[in-house]
C-alpha positions as CSV (number, residue, x, y, z in Angstrom):
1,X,-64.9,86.1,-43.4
2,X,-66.7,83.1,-44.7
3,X,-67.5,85.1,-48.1
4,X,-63.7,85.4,-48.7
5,X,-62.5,82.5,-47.2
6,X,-64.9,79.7,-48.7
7,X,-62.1,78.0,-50.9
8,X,-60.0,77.5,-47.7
9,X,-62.7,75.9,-45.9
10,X,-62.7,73.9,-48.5
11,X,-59.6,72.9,-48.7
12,X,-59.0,72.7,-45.0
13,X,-61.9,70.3,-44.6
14,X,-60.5,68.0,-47.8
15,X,-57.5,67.5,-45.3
16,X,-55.3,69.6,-46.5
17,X,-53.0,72.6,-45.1
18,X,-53.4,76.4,-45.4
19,X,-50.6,78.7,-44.1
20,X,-51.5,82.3,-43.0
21,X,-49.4,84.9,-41.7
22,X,-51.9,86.2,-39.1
23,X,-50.6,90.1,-39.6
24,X,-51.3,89.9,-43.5
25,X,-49.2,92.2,-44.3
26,X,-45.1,92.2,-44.2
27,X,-44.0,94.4,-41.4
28,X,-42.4,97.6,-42.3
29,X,-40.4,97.9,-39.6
30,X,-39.7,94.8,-38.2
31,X,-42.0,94.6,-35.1
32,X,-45.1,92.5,-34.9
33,X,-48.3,94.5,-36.1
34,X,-51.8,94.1,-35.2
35,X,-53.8,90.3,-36.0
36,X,-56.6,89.9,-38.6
37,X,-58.8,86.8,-37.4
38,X,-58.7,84.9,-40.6
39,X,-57.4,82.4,-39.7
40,X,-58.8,81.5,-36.4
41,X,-62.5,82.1,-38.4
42,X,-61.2,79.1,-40.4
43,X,-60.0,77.2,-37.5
44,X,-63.7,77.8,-36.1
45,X,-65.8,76.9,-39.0
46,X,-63.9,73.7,-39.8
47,X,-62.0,72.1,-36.5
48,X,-58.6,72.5,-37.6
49,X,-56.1,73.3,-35.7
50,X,-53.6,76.4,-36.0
51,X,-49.7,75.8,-35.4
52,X,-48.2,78.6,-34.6
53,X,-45.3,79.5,-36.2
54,X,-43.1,82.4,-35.3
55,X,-40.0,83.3,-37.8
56,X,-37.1,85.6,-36.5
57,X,-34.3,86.9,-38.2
58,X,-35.2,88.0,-41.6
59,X,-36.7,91.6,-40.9
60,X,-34.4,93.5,-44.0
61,X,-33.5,90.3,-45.1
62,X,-32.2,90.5,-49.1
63,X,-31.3,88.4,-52.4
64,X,-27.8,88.6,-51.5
65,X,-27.8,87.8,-47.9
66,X,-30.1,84.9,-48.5
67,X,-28.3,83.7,-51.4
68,X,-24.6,83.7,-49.9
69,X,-26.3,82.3,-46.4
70,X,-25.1,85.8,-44.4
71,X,-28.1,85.8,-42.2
72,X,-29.5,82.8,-39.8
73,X,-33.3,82.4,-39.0
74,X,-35.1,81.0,-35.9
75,X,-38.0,79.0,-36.8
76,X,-39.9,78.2,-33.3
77,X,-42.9,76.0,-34.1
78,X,-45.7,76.4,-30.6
79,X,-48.5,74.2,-29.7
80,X,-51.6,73.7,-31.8
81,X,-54.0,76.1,-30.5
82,X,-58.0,74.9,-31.2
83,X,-60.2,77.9,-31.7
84,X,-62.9,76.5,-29.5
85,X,-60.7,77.5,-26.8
86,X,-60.7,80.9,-27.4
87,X,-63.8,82.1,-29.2
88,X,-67.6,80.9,-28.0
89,X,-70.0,79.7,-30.1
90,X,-72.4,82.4,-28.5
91,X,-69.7,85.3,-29.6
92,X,-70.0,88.1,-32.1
93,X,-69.4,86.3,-35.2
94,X,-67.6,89.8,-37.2
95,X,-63.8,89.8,-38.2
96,X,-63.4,92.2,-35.1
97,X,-64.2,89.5,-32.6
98,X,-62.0,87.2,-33.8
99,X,-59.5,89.8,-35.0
100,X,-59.2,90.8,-31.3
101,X,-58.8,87.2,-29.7
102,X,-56.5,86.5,-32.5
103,X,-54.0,89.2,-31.1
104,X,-55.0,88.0,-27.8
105,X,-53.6,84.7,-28.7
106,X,-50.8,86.3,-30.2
107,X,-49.5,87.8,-26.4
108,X,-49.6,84.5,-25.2
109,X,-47.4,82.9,-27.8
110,X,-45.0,86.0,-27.5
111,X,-44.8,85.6,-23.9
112,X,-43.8,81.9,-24.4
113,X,-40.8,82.5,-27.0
114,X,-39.3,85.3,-24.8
């Protein structure tokens, strides 16, 4: 991860803000898919925070719909979450370790919002 993600460390550690959608990819059918540990490697390596932020209602969503307001979103913002809470410093440090405690974070916020 660091490799590919050096010029978001970068930015994260000048203070400013990164967003990630933590599937990377858009969802062909409208259900969550599996995480990618991006960005809780970045949240790692430089002490931010991640602030969860779950977006509901816009699965199918097109031009028109959006443009004459025919469809409403649900915007639930959760807690910060710290990496250091969920990956140890003595862990596998590979994109499948944090790939797997990134969907394991993932359950938890889903059990919150339903």
């Amino acid at each position: 991860y660091k490799k590919s993600l050096i010029n978001h460390i970068s930015i994260i550690k000048k203070g400013y803000s990164t967003c990630f959608f933590i599937e990377g990819t858009i969802s062909k059918d409208g259900t969550l898919g599996r995480a990618k540990g991006g960005a809780l490697f970045l949240s790692q390596e430089t002490g931010a925070p991640i602030i969860p932020v779950s977006i509901n209602g816009l699965f199918n969503l097109n031009l028109s719909d959006f443009i004459k307001c025919k469809r409403k979103a649900r915007v639930t913002i959760s807690n910060p979450i710290k990496a250091s809470d969920y990956v140890s410093a003595y862990g596998p440090n590979n994109i499948y370790y944090y790939g797997e405690q990134s969907q394991a974070i993932i359950q938890i916020i889903k059990n919150s919002l339903w």
